[in-house]
C-alpha positions in Angstrom: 3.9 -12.2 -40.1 5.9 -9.8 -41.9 5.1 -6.4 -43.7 4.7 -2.8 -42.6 1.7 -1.5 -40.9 -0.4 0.6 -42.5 0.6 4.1 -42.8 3.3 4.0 -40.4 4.7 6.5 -42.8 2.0 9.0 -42.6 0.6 8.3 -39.6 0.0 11.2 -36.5 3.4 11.0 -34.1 1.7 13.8 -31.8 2.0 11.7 -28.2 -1.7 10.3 -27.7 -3.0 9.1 -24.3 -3.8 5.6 -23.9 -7.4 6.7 -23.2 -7.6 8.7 -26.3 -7.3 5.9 -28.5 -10.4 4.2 -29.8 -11.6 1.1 -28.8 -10.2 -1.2 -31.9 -13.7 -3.6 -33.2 -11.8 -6.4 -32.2 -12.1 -5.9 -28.6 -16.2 -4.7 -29.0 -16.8 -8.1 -26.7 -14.9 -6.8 -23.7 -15.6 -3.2 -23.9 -14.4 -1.6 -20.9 -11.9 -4.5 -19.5 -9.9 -3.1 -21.6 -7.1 -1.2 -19.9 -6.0 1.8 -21.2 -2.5 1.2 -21.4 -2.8 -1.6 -23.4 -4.4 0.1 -25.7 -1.2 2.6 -25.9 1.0 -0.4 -26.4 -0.9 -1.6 -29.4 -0.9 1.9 -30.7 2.8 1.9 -30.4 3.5 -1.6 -31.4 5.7 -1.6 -34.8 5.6 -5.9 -35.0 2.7 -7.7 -34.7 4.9 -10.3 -31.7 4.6 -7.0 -29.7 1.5 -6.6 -29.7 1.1 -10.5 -28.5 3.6 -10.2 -25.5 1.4 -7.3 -24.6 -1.7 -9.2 -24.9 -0.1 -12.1 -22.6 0.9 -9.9 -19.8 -1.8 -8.0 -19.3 -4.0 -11.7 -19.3 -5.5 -12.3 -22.6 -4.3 -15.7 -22.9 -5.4 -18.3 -25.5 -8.1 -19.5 -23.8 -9.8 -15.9 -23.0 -8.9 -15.0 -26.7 -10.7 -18.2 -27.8 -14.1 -18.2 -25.6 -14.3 -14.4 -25.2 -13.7 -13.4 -28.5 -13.9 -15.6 -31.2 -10.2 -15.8 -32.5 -8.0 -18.9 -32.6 -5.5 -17.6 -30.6 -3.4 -14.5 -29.3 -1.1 -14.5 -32.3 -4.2 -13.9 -34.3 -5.8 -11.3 -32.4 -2.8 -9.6 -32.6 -2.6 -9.9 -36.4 -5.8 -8.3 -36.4 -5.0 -5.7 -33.8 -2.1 -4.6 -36.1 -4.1 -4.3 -39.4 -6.8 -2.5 -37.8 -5.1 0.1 -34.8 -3.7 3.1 -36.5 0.0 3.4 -35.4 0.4 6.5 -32.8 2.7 7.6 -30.1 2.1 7.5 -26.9 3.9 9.2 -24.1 6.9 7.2 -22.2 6.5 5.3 -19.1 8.2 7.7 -16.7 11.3 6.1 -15.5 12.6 8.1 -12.8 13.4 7.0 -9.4 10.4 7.0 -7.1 10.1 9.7 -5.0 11.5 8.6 -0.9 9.6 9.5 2.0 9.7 12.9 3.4 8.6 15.4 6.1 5.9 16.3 4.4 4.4 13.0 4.4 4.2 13.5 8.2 1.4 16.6 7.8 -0.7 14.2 5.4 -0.9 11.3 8.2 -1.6 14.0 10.6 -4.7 14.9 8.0 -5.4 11.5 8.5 -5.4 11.4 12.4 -7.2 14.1 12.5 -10.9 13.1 12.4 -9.9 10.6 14.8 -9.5 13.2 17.5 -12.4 14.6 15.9 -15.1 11.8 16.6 -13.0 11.2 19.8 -14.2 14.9 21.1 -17.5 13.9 19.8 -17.6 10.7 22.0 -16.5 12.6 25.0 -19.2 14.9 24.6 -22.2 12.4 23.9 -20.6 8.8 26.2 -24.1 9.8 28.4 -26.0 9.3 25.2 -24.6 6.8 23.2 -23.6 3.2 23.2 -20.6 1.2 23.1 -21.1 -0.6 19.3 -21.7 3.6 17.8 -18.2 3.9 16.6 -16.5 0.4 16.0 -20.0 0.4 13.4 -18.7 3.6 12.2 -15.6 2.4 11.4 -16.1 -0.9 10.0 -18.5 0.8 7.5 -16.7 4.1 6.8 -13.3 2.0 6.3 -14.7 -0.4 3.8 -16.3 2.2 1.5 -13.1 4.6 2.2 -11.1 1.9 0.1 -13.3 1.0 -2.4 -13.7 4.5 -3.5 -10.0 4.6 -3.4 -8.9 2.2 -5.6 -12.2 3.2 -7.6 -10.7 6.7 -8.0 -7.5 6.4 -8.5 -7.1 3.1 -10.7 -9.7 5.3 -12.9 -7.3 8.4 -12.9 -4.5 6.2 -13.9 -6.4 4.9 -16.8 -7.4 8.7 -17.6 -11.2 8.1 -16.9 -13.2 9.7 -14.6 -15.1 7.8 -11.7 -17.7 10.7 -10.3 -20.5 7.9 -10.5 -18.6 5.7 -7.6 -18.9 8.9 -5.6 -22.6 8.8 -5.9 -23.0 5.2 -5.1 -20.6 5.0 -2.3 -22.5 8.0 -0.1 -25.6 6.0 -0.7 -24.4 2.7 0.6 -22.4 4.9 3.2 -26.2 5.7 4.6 -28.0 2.8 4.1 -25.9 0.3 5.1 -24.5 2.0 8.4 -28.2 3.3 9.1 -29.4 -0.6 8.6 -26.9 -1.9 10.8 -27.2 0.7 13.2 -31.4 0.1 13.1 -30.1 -3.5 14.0 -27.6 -2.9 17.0 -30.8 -0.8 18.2 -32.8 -3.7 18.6 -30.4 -6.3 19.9 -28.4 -4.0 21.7 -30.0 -1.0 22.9 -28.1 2.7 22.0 -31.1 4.8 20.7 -31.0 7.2 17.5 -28.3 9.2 19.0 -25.9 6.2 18.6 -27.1 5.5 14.9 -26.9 9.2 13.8 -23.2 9.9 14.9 -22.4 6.5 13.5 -24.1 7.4 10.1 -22.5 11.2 10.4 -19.2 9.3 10.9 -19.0 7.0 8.0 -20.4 9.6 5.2 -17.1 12.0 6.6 -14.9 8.9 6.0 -16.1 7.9 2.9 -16.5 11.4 1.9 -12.8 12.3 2.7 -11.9 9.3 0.6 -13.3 10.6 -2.4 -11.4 14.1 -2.0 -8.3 11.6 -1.5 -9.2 10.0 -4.6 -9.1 13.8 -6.7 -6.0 14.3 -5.4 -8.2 17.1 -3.1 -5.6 16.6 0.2 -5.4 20.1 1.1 -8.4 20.8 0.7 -9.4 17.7 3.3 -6.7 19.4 5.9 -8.3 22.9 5.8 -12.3 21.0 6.2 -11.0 19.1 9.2 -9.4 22.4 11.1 -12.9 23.6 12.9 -13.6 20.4 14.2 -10.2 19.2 14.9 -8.9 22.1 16.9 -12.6 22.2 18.5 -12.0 18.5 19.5 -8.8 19.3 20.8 -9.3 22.2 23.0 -12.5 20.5 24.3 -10.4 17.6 25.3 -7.6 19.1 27.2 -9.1 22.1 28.1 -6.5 23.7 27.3 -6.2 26.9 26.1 -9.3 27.7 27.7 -12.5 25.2 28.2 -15.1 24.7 25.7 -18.9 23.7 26.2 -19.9 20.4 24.3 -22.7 21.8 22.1 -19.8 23.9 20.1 -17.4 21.1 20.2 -20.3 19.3 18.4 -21.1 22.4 16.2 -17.5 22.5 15.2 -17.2 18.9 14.4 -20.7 19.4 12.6 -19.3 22.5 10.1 -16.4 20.1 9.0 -18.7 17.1 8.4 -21.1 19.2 5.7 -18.5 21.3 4.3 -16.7 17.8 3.9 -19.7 16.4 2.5 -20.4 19.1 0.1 -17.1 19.5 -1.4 -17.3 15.2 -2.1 -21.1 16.1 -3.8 -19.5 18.6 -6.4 -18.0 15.4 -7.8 -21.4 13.4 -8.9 -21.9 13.7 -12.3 -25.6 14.6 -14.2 -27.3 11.2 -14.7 -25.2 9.3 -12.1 -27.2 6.3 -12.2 -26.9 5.2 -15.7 -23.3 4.8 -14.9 -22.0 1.7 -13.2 -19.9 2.6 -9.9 -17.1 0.2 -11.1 -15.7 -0.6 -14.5 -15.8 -4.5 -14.9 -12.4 -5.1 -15.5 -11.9 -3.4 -12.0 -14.7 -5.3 -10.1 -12.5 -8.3 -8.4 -9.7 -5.8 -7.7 -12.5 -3.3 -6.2 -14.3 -5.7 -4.3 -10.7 -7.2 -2.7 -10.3 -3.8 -1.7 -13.4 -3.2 0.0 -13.0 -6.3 1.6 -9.2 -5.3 3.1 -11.5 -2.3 4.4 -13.4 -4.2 6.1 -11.0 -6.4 7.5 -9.2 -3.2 8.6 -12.3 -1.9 10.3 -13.2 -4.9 11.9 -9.6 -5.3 14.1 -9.2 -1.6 14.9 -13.2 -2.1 16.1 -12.4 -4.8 17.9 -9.8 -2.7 19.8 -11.8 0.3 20.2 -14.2 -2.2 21.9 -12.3 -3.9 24.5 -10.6 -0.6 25.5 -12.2 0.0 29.1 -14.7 2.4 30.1 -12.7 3.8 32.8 -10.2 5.3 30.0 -12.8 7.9 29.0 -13.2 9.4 32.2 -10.8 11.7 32.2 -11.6 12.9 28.5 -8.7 9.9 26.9 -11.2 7.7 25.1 -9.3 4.5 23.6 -6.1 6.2 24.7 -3.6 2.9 23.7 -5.1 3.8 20.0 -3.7 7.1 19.8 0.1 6.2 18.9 -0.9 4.0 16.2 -3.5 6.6 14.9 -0.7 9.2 15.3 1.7 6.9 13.5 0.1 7.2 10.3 2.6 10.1 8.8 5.5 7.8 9.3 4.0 4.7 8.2 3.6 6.3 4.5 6.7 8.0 5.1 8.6 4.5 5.5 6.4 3.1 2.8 7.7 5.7 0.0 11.0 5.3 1.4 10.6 1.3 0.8 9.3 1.5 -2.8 12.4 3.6 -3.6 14.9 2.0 -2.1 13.1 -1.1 -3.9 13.1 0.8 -6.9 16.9 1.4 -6.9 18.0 -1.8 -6.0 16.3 -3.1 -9.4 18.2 -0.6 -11.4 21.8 -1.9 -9.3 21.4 -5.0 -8.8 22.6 -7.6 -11.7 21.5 -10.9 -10.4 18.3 -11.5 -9.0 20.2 -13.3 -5.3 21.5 -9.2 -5.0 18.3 -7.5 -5.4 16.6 -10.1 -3.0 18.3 -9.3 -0.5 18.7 -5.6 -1.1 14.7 -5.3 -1.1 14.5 -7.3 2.0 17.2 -5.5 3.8 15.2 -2.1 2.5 11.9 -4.0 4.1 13.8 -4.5 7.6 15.1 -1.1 7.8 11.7 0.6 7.1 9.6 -1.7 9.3 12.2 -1.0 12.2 12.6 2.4 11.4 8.1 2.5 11.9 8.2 0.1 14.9 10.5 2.4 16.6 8.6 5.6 16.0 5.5 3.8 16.9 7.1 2.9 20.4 8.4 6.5 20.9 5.0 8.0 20.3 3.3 5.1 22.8 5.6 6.3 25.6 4.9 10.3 24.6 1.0 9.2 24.9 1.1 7.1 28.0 2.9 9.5 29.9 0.1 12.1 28.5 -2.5 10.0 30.1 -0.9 8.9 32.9 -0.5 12.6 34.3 -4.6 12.7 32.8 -5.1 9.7 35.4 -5.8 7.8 32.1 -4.3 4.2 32.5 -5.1 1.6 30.0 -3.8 -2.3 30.3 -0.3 -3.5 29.0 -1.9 -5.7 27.0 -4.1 -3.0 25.1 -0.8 -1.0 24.3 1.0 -4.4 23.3 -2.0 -4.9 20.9 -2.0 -1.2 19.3 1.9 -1.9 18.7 1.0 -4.9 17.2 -2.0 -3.9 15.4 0.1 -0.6 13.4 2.7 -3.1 12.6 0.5 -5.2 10.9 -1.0 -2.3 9.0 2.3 -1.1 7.9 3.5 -4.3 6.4 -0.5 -4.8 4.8 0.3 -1.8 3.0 3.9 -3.1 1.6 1.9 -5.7 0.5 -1.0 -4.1 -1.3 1.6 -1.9 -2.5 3.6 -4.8 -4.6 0.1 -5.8 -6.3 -1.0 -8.9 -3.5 -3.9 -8.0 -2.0 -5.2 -11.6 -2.3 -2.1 -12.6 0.4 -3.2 -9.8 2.8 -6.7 -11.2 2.9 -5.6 -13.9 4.0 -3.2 -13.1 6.6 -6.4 -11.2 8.0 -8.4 -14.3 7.6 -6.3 -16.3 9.6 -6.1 -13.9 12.3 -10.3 -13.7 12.8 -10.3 -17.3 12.5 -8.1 -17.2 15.7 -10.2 -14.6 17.3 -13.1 -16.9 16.7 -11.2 -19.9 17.7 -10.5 -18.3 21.1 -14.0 -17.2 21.4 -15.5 -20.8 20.5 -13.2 -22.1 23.3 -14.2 -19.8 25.9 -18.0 -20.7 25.3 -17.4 -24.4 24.7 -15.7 -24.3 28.4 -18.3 -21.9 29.4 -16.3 -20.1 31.4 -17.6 -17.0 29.8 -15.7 -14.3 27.2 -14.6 -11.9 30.1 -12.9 -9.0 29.2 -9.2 -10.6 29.6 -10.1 -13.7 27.5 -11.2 -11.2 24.7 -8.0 -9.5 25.2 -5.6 -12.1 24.9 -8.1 -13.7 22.2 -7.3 -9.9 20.2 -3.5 -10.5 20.8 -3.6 -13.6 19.6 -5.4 -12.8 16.4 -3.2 -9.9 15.5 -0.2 -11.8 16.0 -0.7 -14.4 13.9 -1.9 -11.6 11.3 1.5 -10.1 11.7 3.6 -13.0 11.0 1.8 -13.9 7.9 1.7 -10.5 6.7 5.9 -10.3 7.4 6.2 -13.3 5.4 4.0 -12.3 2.9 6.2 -8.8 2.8 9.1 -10.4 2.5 8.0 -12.7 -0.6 6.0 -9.8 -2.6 9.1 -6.7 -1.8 11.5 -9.1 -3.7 9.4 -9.7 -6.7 11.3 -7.4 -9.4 8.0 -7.1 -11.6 5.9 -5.0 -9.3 9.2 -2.2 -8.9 9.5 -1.8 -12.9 
């Protein structure tokens, strides 16, 4: 394996983008599971044992070479790979430090809060008319195709492909399978089409925000949520001045189409001959989508056993609102994690130093959340409490919980271990579900407290697994390089 390849010499050095560079004929089997960047590294490679330690870490092992494509093993391909890729440039990694949290981090989880009050206002203003399941459906739908068009978008954009046709598909699935679900609720449970419509409206915005998320479109999310978020706000406090409910609803209605119309300027001519997800991407994606849902399910489950009596004064699901108004900070602390992470790599010289730097980085930003998280529970409850809006200890103690949990699910998404956080959500339903079992198997009924502690119990286990799981995925150098 020796020799020059061919014309390194003359060859273009302009910088080429990984997704510029055709698809070498030894990879026509696999098409598009090819990542990008490994395309840039075999571009780049000036030794054929390069190329192979690429091909390794990015999964093509023996076996895959063997069954998938023909060739006896990765040393091989990589022979090939050499002959045939013309050698190119391709821009550096960029190695700088990764940027901390900051105040401005704060206005983008207020973005995110904001169709919370949004919807909330638009409870208020239809509780006569609609029924109890309308938004938990809303969320568990809206939150499970809200991350699958997220890591649709932006692992596309990081490969340098566009992903317009996910948009497409993911408004279509927002509708039918929140309108199907909704159709069902009707029959089992009563609620009428007023319920089903505001659940459908609600997960077509969320989904439809996630796809202006995706392109990187933030401010233009903040300026489509003003009219209904400032409507929901004044109608709720009444403060400047009061505001009827049909234009409270009107407001909330202008930033749902201009929301939705801004996402539809995305979908591509001839959509539908284009597959929503790459299949290299499809486990990841569907991992996602499946977090989502998990996601949906607990805050659901929340929203649910909040009582009635904490809408009647305008709060509805009052012991949510810190953890909803807690988002700012928790991506705050997360940015500041990842770089502190990312700095004790560069300083640390044995792997026992950067262990415990991470770790001590992962205590001080999980403190430094729970801590704002309890602030903004005591701002909210005295709120209420002047609003004669009182909900139960153990509904705040679960929202504390619950944001926690969130916080360190997103530390470990972030380090590249979705499959751990799965789990640590699996384990909690299947607590929930124990507790409910019991209660039946006993039949002494699923009251209201039952279900509560039943929610506390689920979330806690949740939370220890997922602090475990923090601390074993923020140590792992590989996902900071």
């Amino acid at each position: 394996m020796t020799g020059h390849r061919p014309r390194l010499e003359t060859a273009s050095v302009s910088p080429a983008r990984p997704s510029d560079i055709p698809l070498p004929a030894a990879f026509a089997e696999i098409g598009d599971e090819v990542p990008p960047p490994l395309l840039g590294v075999v571009a780049a490679a000036i030794d054929r044992l390069e190329i192979a330690a690429a091909l390794e870490t990015w999964g093509l092992s023996n076996a895959f070479v063997r069954e998938r494509l023909g060739q006896g093993d990765v040393f091989s391909l990589a022979e090939q790979l050499y002959d045939e890729v013309e050698y190119r440039t391709v821009p550096v990694s960029d190695t700088r430090a990764r940027r901390p949290g900051h105040p401005i981090d704060l206005a983008r989880g207020l973005v995110f809060a904001a169709p919370t009050l949004m919807f909330a206002g638009a409870a208020v203003a239809l509780r006569t008319r609609l029924s109890w399941w309308s938004m938990p459906l809303a969320l568990i739908c809206g939150w499970t195709l809200g991350q699958f068009v997220s890591f649709v978008g932006f692992s596309q954009r990081a490969g340098g492909k566009a992903a317009e046709s996910a948009v497409a598909w993911s408004l279509i699935a927002a509708v039918i399978c929140c309108a199907g679900l909704g159709f069902a609720a009707d029959v089992l449970l009563g609620g009428g089409m007023d319920a089903i419509l505001l659940a459908v409206i609600a997960c077509i915005f969320m989904t439809a925000s996630a796809v202006l998320v995706a392109h990187d479109e933030m401010h233009l999310v903040a300026l489509m949520l003003v009219p209904g978020a400032i409507g929901a706000l004044v109608f709720i406090t009444h403060e400047p001045f009061s505001l009827s409910a049909p234009i409270a609803a009107l407001l909330a209605g202008t930033s749902v189409l201009i929301m939705l119309a801004a996402a539809l300027r995305h979908i591509p001519a001839c959509w539908w001959h284009v597959p929503p997800v790459p299949r290299a991407s499809r486990v990841a994606a569907f991992r996602y989508a499946v977090h989502g849902l998990c996601c949906g399910l607990f805050v659901a489950l929340f929203v649910a056993l909040d009582p009635a009596q904490s809408g009647t004064r305008g709060w509805p699901a009052v012991a949510a609102y810190p953890m909803i108004l807690s988002l700012g900070v928790m991506e705050w602390q997360l940015r500041s994690l990842r770089s502190a992470a990312r700095q004790a790599l560069l300083r640390s010289y044995t792997l026992a130093r950067f262990t415990r730097l991470a770790r001590k980085a992962l205590f001080r930003s999980a403190s430094s959340y729970l801590a704002a998280l309890i602030v903004l529970t005591a701002l909210v409850q005295a709120l209420a409490f002047a609003r004669s809006a009182r909900p139960s200890t153990t509904l705040v103690v679960d929202a504390t919980l619950l944001g926690t949990a969130f916080f360190l699910a997103l530390v470990v998404a972030s380090c590249g271990r979705m499959d751990l956080v799965l789990r640590c959500w699996l384990a909690g339903f299947t607590v929930y579900g124990g507790w409910l079992l019991i209660a039946w198997a006993t039949r002494s009924g699923i009251s209201s407290s039952t279900a509560r502690l039943a929610f506390c119990s689920a979330t806690s286990v949740a939370l220890v697994g997922l602090a475990a799981a923090a601390s074993v995925s923020i140590a792992n150098p590989n996902c900071h390089s």
